[in-house]
C-alpha positions in Angstrom: -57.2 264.8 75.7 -54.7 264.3 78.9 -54.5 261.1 80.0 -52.4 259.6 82.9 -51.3 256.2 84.5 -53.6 255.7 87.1 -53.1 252.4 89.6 -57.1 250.4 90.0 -59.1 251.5 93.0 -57.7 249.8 95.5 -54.4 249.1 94.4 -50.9 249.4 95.5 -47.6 250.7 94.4 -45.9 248.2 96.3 -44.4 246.4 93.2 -43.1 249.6 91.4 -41.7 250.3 94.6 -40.4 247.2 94.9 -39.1 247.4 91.4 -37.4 250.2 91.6 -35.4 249.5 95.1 -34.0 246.1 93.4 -32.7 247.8 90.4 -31.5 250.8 92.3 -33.8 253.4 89.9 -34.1 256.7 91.2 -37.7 257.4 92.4 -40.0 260.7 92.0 -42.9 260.7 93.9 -45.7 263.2 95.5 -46.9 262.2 99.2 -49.1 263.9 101.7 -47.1 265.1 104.1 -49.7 268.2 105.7 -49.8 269.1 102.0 -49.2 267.5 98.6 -45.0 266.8 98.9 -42.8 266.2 96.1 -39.7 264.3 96.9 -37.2 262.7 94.2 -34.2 259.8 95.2 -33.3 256.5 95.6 -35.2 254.1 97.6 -33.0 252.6 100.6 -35.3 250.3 102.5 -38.8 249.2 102.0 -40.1 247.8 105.4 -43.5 247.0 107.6 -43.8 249.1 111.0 -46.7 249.0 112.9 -48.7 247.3 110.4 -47.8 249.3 107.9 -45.7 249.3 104.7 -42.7 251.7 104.6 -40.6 253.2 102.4 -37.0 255.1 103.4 -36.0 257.4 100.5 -32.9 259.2 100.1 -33.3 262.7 98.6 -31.7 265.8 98.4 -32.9 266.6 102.1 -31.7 263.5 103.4 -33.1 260.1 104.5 -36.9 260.8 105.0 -39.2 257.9 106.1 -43.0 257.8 104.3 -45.5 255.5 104.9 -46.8 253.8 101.4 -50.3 255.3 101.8 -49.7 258.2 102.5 -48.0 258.1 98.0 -50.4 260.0 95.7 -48.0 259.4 92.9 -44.5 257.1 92.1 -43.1 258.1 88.6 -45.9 259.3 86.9 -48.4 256.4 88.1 -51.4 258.2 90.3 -53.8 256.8 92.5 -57.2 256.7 91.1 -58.7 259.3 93.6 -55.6 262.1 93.6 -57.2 264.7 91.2 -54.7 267.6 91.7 -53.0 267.8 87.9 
C-alpha cells in the first residue's frame, strides 16, 4: 500500500515554507501554473501581495514568483485534494 504526507484539509504549507527559507534548504515543489508545474530551488523571499501569501523561488529558469495556493505539493507533503500520483 502507497501512502503519502498529506497536509489536513484546510491547511497550509506556510511553516515548511517558512522552514525551509530560514535554513536556506533547497525546495521541490508542484504548483498550478495552467497545468500541474514542477519547479525545484531555493526560496528567496516569502511575502503577502494583495492579500495573499507569496513565495519567490529561485530555480534553474530563474526567479519565478507563485502564489502559496496555487502549491499542490512542497517536498513530498501534498494537499489533501491533489490526486494526480
Amino acid at each position: 500500500m502507497d501512502t503519502r504526507q498529506t497536509l489536513p484539509p484546510k491547511g497550509s504549507f506556510q511553516g515548511i515554507l517558512e522552514e525551509l527559507f530560514r535554513n536556506k534548504q533547497e525546495a521541490g515543489i508542484l504548483y498550478e501554473d495552467n497545468g500541474v508545474t514542477r519547479a525545484n530551488g531555493l526560496i528567496t523571499s516569502l511575502y503577502e501581495k494583495d492579500g495573499k501569501q507569496w513565495m519567490q523561488l529561485d530555480a534553474k529558469e530563474g526567479k519565478i514568483d507563485i502564489s502559496i495556493d496555487k502549491l499542490y505539493a512542497v517536498n513530498g507533503t501534498f494537499t489533501s485534494d491533489y490526486s494526480e500520483c
